[in-house]
N, CA, C and O atoms as a GROMACS GRO file, in nm:
protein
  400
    1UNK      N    1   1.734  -0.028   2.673
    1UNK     CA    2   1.807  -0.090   2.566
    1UNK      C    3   1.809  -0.242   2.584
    1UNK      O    4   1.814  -0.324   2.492
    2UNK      N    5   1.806  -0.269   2.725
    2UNK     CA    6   1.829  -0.432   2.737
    2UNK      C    7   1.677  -0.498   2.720
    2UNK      O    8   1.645  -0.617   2.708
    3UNK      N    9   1.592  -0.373   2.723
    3UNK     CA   10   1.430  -0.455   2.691
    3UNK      C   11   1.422  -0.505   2.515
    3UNK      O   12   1.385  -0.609   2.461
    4UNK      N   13   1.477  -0.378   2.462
    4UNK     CA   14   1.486  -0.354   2.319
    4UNK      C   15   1.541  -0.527   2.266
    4UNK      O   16   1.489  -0.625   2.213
    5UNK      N   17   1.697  -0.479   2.326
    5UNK     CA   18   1.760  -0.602   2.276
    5UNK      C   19   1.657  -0.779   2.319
    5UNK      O   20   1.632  -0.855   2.225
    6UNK      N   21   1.623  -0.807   2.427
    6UNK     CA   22   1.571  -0.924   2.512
    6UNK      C   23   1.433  -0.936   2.310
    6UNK      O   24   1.443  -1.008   2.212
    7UNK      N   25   1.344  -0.837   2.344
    7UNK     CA   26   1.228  -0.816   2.241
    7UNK      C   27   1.254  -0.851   2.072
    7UNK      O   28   1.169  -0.911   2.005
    8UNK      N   29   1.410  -0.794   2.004
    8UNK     CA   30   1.472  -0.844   1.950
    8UNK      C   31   1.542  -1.007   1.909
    8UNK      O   32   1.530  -1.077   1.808
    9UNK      N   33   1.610  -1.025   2.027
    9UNK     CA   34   1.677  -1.166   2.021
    9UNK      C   35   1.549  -1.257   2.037
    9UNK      O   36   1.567  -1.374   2.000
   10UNK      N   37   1.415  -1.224   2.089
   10UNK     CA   38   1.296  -1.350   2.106
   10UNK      C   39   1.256  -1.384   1.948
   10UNK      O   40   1.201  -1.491   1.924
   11UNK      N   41   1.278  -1.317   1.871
   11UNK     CA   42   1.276  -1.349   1.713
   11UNK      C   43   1.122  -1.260   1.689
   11UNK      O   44   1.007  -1.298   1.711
   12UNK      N   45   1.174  -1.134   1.638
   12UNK     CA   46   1.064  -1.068   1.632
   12UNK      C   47   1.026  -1.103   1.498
   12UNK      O   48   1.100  -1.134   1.404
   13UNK      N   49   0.911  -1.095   1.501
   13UNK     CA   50   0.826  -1.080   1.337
   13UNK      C   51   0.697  -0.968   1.304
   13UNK      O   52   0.587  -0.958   1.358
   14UNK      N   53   0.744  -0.906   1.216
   14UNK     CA   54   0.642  -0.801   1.153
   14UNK      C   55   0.582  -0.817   1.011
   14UNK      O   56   0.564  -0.730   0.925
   15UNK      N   57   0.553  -0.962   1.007
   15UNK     CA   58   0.442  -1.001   0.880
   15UNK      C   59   0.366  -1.001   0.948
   15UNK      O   60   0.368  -1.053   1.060
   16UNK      N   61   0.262  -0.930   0.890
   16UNK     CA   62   0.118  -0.954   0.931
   16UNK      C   63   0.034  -1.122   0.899
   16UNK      O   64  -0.069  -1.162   0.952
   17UNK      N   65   0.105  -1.184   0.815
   17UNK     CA   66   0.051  -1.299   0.720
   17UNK      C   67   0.071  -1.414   0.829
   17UNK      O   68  -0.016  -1.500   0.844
   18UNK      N   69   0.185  -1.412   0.903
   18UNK     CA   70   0.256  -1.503   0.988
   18UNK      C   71   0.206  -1.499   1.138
   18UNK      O   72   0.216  -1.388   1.191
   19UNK      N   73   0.144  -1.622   1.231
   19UNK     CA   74   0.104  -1.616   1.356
   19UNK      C   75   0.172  -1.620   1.416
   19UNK      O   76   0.231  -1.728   1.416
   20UNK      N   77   0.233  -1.491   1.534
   20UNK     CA   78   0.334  -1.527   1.630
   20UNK      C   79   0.237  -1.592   1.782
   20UNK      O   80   0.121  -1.622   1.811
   21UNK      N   81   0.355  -1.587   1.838
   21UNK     CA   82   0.306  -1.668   1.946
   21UNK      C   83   0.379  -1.550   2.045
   21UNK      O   84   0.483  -1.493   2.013
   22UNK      N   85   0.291  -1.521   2.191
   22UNK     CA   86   0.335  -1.402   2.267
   22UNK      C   87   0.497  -1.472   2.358
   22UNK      O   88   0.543  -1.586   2.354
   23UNK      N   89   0.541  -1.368   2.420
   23UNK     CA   90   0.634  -1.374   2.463
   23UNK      C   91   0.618  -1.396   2.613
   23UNK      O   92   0.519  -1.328   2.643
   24UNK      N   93   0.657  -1.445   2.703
   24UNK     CA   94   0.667  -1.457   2.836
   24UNK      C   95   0.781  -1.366   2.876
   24UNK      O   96   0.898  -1.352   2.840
   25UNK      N   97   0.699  -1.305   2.969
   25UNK     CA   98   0.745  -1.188   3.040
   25UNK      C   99   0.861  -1.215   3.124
   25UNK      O  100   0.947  -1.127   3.131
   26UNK      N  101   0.876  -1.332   3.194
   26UNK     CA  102   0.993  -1.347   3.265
   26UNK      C  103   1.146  -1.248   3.229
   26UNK      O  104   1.189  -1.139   3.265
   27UNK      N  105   1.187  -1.344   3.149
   27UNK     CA  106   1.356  -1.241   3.079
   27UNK      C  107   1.310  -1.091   3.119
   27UNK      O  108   1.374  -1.010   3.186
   28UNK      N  109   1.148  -1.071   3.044
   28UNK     CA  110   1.188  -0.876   3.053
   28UNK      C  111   1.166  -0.828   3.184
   28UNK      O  112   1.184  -0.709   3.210
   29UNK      N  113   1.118  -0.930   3.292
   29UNK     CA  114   1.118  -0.867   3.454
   29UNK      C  115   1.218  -0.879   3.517
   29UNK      O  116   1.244  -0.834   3.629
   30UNK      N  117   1.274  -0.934   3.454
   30UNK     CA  118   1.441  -0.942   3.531
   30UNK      C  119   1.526  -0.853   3.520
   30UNK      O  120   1.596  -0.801   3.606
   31UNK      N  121   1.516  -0.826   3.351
   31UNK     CA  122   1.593  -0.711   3.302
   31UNK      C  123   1.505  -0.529   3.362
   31UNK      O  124   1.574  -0.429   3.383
   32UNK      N  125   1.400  -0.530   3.372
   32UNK     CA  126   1.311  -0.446   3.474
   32UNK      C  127   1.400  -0.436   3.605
   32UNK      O  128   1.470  -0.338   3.633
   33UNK      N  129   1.385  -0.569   3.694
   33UNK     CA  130   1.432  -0.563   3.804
   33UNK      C  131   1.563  -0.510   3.818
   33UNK      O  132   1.603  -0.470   3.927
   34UNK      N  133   1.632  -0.505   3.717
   34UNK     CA  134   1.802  -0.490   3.742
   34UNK      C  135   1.781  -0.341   3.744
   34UNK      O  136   1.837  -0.285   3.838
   35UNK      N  137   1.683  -0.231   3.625
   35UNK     CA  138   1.679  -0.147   3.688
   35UNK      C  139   1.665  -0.101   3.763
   35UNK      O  140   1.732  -0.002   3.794
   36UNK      N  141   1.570  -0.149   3.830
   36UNK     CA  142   1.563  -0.155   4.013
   36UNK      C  143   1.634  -0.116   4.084
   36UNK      O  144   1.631  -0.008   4.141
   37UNK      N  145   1.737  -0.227   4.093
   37UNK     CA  146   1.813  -0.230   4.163
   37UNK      C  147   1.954  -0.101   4.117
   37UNK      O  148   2.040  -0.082   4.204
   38UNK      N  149   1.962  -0.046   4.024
   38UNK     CA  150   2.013   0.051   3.941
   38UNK      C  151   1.977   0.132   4.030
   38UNK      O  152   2.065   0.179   4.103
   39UNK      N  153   1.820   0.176   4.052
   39UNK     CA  154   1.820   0.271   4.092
   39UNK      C  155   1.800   0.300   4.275
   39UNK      O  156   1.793   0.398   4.349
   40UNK      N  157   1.795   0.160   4.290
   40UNK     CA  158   1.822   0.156   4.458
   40UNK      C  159   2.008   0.205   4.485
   40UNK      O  160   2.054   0.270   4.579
   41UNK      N  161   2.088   0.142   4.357
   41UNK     CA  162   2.230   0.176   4.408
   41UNK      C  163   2.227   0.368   4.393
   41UNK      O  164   2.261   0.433   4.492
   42UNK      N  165   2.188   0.434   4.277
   42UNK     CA  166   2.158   0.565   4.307
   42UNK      C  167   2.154   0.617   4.404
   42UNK      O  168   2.243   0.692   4.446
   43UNK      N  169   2.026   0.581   4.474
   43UNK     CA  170   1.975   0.664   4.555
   43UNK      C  171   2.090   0.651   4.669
   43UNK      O  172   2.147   0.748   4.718
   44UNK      N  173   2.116   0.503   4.708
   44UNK     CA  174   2.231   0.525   4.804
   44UNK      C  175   2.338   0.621   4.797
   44UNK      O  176   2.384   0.696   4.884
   45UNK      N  177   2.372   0.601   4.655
   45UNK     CA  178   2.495   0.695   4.642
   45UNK      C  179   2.517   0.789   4.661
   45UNK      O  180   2.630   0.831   4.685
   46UNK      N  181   2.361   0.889   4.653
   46UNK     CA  182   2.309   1.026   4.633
   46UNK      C  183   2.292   1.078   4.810
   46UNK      O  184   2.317   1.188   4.860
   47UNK      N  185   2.247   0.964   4.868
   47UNK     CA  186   2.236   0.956   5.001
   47UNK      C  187   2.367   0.986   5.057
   47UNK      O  188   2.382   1.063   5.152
   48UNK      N  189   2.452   0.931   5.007
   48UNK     CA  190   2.631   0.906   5.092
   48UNK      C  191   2.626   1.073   5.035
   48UNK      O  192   2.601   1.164   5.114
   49UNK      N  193   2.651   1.098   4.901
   49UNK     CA  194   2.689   1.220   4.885
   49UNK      C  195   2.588   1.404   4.912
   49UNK      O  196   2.606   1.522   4.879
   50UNK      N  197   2.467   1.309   5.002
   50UNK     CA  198   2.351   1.420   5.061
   50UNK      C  199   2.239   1.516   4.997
   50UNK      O  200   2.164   1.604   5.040
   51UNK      N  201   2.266   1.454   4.867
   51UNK     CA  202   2.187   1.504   4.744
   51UNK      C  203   2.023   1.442   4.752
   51UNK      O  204   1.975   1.347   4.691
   52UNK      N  205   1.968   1.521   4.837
   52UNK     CA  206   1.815   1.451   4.841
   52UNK      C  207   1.767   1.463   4.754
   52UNK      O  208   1.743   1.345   4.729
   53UNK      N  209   1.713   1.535   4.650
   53UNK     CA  210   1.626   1.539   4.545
   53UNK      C  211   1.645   1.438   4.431
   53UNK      O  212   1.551   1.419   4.354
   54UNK      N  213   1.775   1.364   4.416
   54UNK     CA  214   1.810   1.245   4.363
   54UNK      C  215   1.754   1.123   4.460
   54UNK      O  216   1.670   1.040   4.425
   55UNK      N  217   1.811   1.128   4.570
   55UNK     CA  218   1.739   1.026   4.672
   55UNK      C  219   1.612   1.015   4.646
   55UNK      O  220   1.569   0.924   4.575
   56UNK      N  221   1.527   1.116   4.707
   56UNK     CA  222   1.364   1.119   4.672
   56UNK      C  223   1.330   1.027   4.536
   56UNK      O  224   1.270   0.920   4.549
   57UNK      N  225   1.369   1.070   4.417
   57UNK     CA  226   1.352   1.054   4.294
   57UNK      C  227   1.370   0.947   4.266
   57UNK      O  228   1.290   0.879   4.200
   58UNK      N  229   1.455   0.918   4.300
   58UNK     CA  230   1.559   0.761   4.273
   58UNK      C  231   1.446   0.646   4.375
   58UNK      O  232   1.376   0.548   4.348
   59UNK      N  233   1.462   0.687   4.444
   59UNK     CA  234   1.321   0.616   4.554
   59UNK      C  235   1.217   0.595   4.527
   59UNK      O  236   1.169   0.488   4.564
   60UNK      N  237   1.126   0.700   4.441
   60UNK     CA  238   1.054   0.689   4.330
   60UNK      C  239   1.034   0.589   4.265
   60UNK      O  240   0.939   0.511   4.262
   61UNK      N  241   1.128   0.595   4.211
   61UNK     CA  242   1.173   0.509   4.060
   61UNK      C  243   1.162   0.382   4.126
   61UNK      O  244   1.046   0.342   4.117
   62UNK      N  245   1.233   0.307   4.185
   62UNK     CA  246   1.263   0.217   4.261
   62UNK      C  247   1.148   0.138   4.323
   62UNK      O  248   1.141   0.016   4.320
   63UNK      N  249   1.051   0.225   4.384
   63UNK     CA  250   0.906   0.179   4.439
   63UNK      C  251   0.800   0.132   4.252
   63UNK      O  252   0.744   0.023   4.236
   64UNK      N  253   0.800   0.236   4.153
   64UNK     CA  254   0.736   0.183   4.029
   64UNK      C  255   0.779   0.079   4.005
   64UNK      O  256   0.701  -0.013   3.980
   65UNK      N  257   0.950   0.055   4.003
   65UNK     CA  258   0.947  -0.045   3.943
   65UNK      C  259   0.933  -0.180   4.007
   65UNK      O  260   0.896  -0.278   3.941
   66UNK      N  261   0.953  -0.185   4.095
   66UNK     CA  262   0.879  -0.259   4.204
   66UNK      C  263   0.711  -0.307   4.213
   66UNK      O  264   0.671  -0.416   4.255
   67UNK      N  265   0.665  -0.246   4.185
   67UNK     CA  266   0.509  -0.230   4.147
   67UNK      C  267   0.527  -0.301   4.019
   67UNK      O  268   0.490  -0.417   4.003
   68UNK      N  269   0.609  -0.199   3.887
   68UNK     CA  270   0.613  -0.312   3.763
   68UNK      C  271   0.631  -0.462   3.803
   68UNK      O  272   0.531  -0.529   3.824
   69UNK      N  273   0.750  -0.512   3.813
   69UNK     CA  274   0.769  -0.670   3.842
   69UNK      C  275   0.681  -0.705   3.935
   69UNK      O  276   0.670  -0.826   3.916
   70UNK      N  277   0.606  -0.674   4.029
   70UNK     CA  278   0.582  -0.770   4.078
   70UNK      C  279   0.409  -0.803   3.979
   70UNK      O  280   0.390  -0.909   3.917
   71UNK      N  281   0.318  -0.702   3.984
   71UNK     CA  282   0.236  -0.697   3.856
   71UNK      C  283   0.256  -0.771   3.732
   71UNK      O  284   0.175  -0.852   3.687
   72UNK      N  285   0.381  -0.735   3.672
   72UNK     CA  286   0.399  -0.866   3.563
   72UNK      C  287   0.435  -1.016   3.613
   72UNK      O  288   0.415  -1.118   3.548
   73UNK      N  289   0.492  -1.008   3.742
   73UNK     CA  290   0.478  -1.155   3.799
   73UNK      C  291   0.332  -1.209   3.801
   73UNK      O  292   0.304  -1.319   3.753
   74UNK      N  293   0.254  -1.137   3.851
   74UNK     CA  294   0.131  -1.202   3.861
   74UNK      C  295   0.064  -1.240   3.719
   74UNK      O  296   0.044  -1.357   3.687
   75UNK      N  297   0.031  -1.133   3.639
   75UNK     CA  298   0.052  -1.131   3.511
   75UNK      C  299   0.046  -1.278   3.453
   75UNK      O  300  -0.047  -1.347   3.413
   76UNK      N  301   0.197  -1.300   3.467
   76UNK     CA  302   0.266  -1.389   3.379
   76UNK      C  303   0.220  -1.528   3.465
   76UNK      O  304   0.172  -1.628   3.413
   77UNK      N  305   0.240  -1.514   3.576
   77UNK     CA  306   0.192  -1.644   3.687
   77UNK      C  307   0.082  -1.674   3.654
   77UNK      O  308   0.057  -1.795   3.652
   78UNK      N  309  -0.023  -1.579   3.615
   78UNK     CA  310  -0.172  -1.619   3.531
   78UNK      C  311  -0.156  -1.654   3.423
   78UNK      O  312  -0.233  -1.746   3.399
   79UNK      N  313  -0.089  -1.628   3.335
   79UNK     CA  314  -0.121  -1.670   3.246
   79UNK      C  315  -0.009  -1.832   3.188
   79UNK      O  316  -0.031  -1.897   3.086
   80UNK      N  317   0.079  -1.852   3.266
   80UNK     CA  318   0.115  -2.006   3.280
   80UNK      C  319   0.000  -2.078   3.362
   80UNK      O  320  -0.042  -2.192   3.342
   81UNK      N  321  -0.031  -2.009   3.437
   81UNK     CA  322  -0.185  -2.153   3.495
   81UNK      C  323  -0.294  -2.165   3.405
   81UNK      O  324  -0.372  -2.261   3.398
   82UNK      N  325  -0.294  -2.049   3.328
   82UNK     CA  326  -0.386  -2.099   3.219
   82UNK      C  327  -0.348  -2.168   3.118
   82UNK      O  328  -0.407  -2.266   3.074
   83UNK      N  329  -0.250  -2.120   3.074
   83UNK     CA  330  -0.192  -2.245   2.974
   83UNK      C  331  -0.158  -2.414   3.060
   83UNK      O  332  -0.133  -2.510   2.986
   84UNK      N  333  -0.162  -2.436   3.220
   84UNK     CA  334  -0.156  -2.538   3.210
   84UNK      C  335  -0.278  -2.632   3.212
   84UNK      O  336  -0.294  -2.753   3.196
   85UNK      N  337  -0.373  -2.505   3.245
   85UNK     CA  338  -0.506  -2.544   3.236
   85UNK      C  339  -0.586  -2.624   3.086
   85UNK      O  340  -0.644  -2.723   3.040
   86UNK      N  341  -0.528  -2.481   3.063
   86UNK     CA  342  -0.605  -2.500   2.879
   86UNK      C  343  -0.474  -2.477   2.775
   86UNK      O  344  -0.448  -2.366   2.729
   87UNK      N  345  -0.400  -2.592   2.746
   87UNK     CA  346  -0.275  -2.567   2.650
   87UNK      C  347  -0.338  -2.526   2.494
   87UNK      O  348  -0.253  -2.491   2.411
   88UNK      N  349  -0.478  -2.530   2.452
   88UNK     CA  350  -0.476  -2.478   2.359
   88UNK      C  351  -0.533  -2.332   2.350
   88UNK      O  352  -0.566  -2.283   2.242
   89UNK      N  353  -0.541  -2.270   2.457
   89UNK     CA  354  -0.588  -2.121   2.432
   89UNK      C  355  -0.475  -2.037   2.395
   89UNK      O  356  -0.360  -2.052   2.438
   90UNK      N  357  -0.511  -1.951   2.315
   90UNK     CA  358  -0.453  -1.783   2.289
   90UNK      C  359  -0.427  -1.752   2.346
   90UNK      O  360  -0.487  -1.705   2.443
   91UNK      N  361  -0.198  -1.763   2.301
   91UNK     CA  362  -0.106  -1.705   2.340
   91UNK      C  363  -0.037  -1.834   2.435
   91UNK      O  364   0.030  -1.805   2.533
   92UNK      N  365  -0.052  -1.929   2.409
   92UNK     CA  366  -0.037  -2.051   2.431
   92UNK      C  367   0.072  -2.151   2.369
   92UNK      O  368   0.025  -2.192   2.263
   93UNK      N  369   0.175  -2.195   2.388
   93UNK     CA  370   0.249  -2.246   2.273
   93UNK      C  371   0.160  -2.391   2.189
   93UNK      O  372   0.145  -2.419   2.070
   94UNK      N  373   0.132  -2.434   2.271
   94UNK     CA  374   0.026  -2.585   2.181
   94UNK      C  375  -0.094  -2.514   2.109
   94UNK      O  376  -0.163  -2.587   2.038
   95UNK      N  377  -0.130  -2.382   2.118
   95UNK     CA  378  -0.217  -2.306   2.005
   95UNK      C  379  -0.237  -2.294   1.856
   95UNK      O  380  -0.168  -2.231   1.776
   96UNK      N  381  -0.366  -2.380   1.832
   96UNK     CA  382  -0.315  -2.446   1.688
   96UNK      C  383  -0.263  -2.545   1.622
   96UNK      O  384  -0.278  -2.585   1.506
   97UNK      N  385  -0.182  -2.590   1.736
   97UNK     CA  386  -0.099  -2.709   1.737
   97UNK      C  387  -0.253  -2.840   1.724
   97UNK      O  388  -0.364  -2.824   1.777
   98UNK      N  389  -0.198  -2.981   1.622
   98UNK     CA  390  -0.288  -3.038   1.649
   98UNK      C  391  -0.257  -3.146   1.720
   98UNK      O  392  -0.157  -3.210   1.686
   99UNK      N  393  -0.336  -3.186   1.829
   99UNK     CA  394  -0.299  -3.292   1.906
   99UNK      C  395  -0.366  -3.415   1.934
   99UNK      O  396  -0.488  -3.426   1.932
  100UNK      N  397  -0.276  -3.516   1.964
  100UNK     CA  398  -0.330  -3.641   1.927
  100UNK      C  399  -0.453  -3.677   2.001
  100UNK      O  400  -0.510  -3.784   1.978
   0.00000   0.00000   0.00000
């Protein structure tokens, strides 16, 4: 829901007629990460109360999403060096833009 909302509040647009410009991933790896950490507090909990098959699971979860963020870190870390490389390529905010 907090991806939904983050994807929302960036000012979505669904004209086809109109050029958006992509979104930087940051905000939504954070909001990723918090699940994370969601599900690292789980598993502890599940742990205190001896429920392994939540533990396991929750541990699971916890290692993907882990894998997610750090993947979209890189991701996103590429693709700011390319924009500082080349500010006018695709998906770029100076894209299109004309400059002096």
């Amino acid at each position: 829901m907090v991806i939904f909302g983050l994807w929302f509040l960036s000012g979505i647009n669904l004209d086809p007629a109109k050029s958006g410009t992509t979104d930087q991933l940051w905000n939504y790896l954070t909001a990723v990460g918090g699940v994370g950490v969601l599900a690292i507090a789980a598993a502890a909990a599940a742990a205190w109360a001896g429920a392994v098959v939540t533990v396991v699971s929750q541990a699971v979860m916890a290692v993907l999403v882990c894998i997610v963020v750090l993947s979209g870190v890189e991701v996103q870390s590429h693709q700011d060096q390319w924009c500082r490389d080349i500010p006018s390529a695709v998906g770029c905010k100076d894209h299109g833009s004309a400059r002096p």
